[in-house]
N, C-alpha and C positions, 0 to 999 in steps of 0.2 A: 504493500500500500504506500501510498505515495506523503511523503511529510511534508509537501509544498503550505509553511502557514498561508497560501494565500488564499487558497480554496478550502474553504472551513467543509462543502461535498465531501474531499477526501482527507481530512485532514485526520493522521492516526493518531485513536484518542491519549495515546500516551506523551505526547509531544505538549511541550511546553514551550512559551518566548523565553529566547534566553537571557538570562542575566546584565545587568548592562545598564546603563545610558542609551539610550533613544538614539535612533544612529542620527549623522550632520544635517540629511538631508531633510531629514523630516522631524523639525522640532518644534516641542512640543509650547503649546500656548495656552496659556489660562483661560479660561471660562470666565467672560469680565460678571461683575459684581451686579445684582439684578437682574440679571439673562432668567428666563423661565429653563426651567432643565430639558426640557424637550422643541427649544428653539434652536435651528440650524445657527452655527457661527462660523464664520470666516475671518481669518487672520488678515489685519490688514495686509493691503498689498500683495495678497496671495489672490489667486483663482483655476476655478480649473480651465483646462484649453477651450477652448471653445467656449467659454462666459463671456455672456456681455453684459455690463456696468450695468446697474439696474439705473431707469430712470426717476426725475423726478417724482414722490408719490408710490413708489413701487419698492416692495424690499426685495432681498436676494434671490428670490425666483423666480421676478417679473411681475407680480401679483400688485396689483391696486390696494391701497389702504383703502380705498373707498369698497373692494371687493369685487372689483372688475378685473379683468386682464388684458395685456398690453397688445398694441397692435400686431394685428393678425392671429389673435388666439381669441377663437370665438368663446363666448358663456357654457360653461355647463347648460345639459335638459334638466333642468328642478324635475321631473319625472324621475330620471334615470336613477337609478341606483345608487349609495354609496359608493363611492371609490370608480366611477364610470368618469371617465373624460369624456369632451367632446373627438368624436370620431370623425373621419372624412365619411361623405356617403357613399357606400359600393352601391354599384352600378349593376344591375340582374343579369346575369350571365346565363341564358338557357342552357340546358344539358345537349350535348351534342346529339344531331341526329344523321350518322352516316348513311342509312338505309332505310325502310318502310317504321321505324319505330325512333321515337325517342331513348336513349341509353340513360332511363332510370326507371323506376316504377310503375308500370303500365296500368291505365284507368279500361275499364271494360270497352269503350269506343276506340282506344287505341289498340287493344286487340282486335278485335272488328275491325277495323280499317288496317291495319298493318296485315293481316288475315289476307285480306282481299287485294289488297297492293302488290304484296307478294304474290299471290295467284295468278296479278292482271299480267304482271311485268317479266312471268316465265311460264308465259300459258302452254307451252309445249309439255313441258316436265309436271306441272300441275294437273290440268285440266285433259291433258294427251293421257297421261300414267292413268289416271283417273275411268276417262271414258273405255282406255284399251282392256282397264279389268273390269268394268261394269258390262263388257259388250262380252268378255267370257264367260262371265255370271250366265250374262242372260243366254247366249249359245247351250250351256251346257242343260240350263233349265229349261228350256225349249224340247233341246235333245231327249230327255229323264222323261218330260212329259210326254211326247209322244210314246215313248214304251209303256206309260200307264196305262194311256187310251186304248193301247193294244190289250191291256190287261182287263180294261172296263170293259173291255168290245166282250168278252166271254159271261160275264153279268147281264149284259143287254140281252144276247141273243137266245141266248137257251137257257137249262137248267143249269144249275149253280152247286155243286157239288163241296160239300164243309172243307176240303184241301184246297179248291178251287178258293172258295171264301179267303181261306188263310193266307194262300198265296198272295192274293190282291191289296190284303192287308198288309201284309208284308212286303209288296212293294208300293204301298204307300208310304210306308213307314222311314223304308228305305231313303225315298226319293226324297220326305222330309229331312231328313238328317244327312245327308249328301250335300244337298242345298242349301242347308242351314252351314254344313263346316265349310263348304269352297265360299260361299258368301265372307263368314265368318274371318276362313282364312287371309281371302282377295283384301277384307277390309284392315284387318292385321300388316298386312306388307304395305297396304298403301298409305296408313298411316303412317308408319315408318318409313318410307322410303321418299313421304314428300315433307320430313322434316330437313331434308338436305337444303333445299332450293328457297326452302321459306328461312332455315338461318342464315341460310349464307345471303338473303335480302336484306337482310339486318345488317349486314355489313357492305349492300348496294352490289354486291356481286350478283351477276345474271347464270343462271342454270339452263343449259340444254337438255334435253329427253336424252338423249344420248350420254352427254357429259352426267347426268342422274343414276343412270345403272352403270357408270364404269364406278363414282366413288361409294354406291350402296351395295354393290357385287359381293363384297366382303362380307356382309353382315346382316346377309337375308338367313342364312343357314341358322346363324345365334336368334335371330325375330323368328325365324319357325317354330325354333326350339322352348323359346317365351309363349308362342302360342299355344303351343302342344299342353309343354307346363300349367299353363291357365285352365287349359281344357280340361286336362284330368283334375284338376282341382276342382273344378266344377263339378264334375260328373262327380267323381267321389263323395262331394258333401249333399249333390243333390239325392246320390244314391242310398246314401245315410237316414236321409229324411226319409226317403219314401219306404225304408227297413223300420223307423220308429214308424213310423204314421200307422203302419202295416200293423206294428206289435202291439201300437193302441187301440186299433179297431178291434184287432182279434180278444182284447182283454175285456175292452170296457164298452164293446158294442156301437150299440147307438149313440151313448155318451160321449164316444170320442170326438163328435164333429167339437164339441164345446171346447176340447185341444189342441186339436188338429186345424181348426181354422186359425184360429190365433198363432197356431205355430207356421203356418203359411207366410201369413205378413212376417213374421218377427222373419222369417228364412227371407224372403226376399228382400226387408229390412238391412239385413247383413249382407246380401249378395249386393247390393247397391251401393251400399258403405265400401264394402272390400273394391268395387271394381272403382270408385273415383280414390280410391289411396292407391289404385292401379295404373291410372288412367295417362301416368307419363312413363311406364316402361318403356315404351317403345320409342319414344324420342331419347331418353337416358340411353339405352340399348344404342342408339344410332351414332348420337354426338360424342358419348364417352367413350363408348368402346367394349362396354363390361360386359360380362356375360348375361345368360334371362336370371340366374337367381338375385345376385348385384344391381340388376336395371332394376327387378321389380321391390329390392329393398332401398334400391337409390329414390324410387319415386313415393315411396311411403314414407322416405322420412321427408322429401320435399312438400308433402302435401299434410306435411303435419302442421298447428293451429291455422293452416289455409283448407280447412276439408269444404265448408260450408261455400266460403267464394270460391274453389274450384268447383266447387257442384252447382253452386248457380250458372256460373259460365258453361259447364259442358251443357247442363239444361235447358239453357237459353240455345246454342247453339243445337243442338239436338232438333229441337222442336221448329226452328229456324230450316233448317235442313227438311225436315220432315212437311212442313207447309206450301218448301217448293216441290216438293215431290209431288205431294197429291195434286195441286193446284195442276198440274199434268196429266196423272197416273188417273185421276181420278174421270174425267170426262171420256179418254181413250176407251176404260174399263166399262163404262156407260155405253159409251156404243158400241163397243167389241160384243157388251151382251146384246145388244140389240139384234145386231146384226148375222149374230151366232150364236143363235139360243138352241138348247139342246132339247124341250121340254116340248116341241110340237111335234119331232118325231123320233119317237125313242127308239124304233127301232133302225132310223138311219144315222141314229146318234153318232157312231164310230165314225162313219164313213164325212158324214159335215165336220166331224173335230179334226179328223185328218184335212180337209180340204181347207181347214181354218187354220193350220199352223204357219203358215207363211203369213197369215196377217197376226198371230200371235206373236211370230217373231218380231214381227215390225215393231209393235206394241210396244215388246219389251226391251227392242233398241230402243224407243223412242226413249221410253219410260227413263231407262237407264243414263239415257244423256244427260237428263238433269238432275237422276240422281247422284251423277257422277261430279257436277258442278259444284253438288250440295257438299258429297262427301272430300272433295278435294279444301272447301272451304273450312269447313268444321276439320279436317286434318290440320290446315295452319291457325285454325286458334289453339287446337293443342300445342302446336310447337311455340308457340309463342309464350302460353302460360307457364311452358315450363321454360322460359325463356326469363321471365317474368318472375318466378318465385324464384329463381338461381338468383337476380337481381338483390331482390328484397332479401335473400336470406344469407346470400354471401359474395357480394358486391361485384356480381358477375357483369355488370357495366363497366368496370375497370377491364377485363380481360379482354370485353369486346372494340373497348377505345383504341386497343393495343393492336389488335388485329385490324381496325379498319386502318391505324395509323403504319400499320406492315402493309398495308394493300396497298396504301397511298406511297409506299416508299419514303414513310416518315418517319419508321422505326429505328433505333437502334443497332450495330453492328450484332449484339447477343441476343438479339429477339430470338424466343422459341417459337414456333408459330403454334396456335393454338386449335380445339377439335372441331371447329367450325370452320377451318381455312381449306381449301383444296386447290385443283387447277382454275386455272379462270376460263 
């Protein structure tokens, strides 16, 4: 430790001044007679560098007897606090905004509009990604359903035999749950894979369709694997419930419903909760790097005391989404039954559902195109909220300032670049 007496900070408490007379240069002067003990004194004829002589009316600090202060040194605010000088006024300096977002804490309309600016300004890689997996949705659902029709066609025509029955069942059953995981799935990758184009908007870089699966190539394999993960976790708790539901009907009869329906809400209560502490794996998964078990505990702790305004926001977007859909789906599906009703004749039902699949298709391109716009959009307000909480919670606006100032060739020689950066 350092004995310099002149920094009492480090000064080692064993040290003492030593012994002595006062050294030449700085000798000592008495305290004139009547001085209040806590009034500043000055030796005559001494000052420090830079003193200047106080004027008439003013003592050694420039201060007015009268309790004013000398030119150019405005009045204290009688407001202000003890011990507060008068300050010069700063000037508001906005938080930088390199790209579709302000880099600080995002209000609900600057998600929304950074969402959408992002979308407009790389509509290839957004809106392209988007439509090319809603148009294999709808292909594949197309395809599934015609092999139903073939399977109705044996219900219509003749006798129905209990295998036959089962069979039909089971490939309805099928064809639901096909369609439910490749929807499910398409909706999994494309969330993920359009948080590339919408962060790196943030930092005013443009994303090509092309340039989007060369830097997400990497890390669709780890976003299947987060899928999968999620899936069986579903299936397992939902399979749990329907084991207890099962072992309270068989006990307590009819009594059960008085259980069993409360235990419904409370299950779907939890499935709801659990999927919005979920609901940024997949951006985590994309920008960080980590695996599905790390993205989906990286986004549970990011949506920790943010659970309620992450849920409002996905909710509002959700439903958002869900009004343009129908505002479409919904008049198509209106005359599509019109015009191909199966109910006048049952027995050439098979043969008109067949002759209606190519306007079914259409339908469900159509349908798809805006549901494709929808879900491209509500994919960058995800990325942005988790965009948004990295902000708030650990001043993830400073790493973005760094990288848009690396893009601008403003950075430093030891810049690391950081997990939003790629080719341009």
């Amino acid at each position: 430790m350092s004995n310099d007496p002149s920094d009492g900070s480090r000064r080692d408490p064993a040290w003492h001044p030593p012994a002595g007379p006062a050294p030449e240069q700085y000798p000592a002067y008495p305290q004139p007679s009547g001085a209040a003990p806590d009034q500043p004194f000055r030796a005559p004829g001494r000052q420090d560098p830079g003193f200047a002589a106080p004027g008439p009316g003013q003592d050694s600090w420039g201060q007015n007897w009268a309790g004013g202060y000398g030119p150019g040194t405005a009045a204290p605010d009688p407001q202000a606090p003890p011990g507060w000088g008068s300050l010069p006024p700063q000037a508001y300096a906005a938080p930088p905004k390199p790209g579709v977002i302000p880099l600080r804490p995002l209000g609900l309309g600057e998600i929304l509009d950074g969402a959408f600016q992002a979308c407009r300004r790389n509509p290839l890689a957004t809106f392209g990604t988007a439509i090319l997996f809603q148009t294999v949705v709808a292909l594949v659902t197309v395809l599934m359903a015609a092999g139903l029709l073939s399977s109705l066609d044996q219900l219509v025509m003749g006798t129905v035999s209990p295998d036959q029955l089962g069979g039909t069942l089971a490939s309805v059953v099928s064809l639901a749950s096909v369609v439910t995981i490749i929807s499910g799935g398409a909706l999994l990758i494309l969330q993920g894979v359009l948080v590339i184009p919408v962060a790196r908007a943030v930092l005013n870089q443009r994303t090509g369709f092309a340039q989007l699966w060369k830097l997400s190539a990497p890390r669709i394999l780890p976003l299947l694997g987060l899928g999968l993960m999620l899936t069986l976790a579903v299936v397992v708790g939902l399979g749990l419930f329907v084991l207890i539901a099962i072992g309270l009907a068989a006990a307590l009869e009819e009594t059960s419903l008085f259980i069993i329906i409360p235990l419904i809400f409370a299950v779907f209560a939890v499935l709801t909760w659990i999927s919005i502490k979920l609901v940024l794996a997949p951006a985590a998964l994309m920008l960080e790097g980590t695996g599905p078990v790390a993205s989906a505990r990286r986004s549970w702790g990011l949506t920790g005391r943010n659970w309620w305004r992450t849920f409002g926001i996905v909710l509002l977007t959700s439903l958002m989404v869900s009004i343009i859909t129908s505002v479409v789906a919904t008049p198509i599906s209106f005359l599509v039954t019109a015009l191909f009703s199966f109910s006048d004749a049952p027995a050439a039902g098979t043969a008109d559902a067949l002759d209606s699949l190519p306007v079914l298709f259409l339908t469900q391109i159509i349908s798809s195109f805006f549901a494709a716009i929808g879900y491209a959009f509500q994919s960058g307000v995800t990325s942005l909220l988790y965009i948004d909480l990295r902000i708030r919670r650990e001043g993830f606006d400073v790493v973005l300032l760094a990288e848009a100032e690396r893009a601008a060739g403003q950075a430093g020689p030891g810049y690391r670049p950081g997990p939003l950066e790629g080719p341009r």
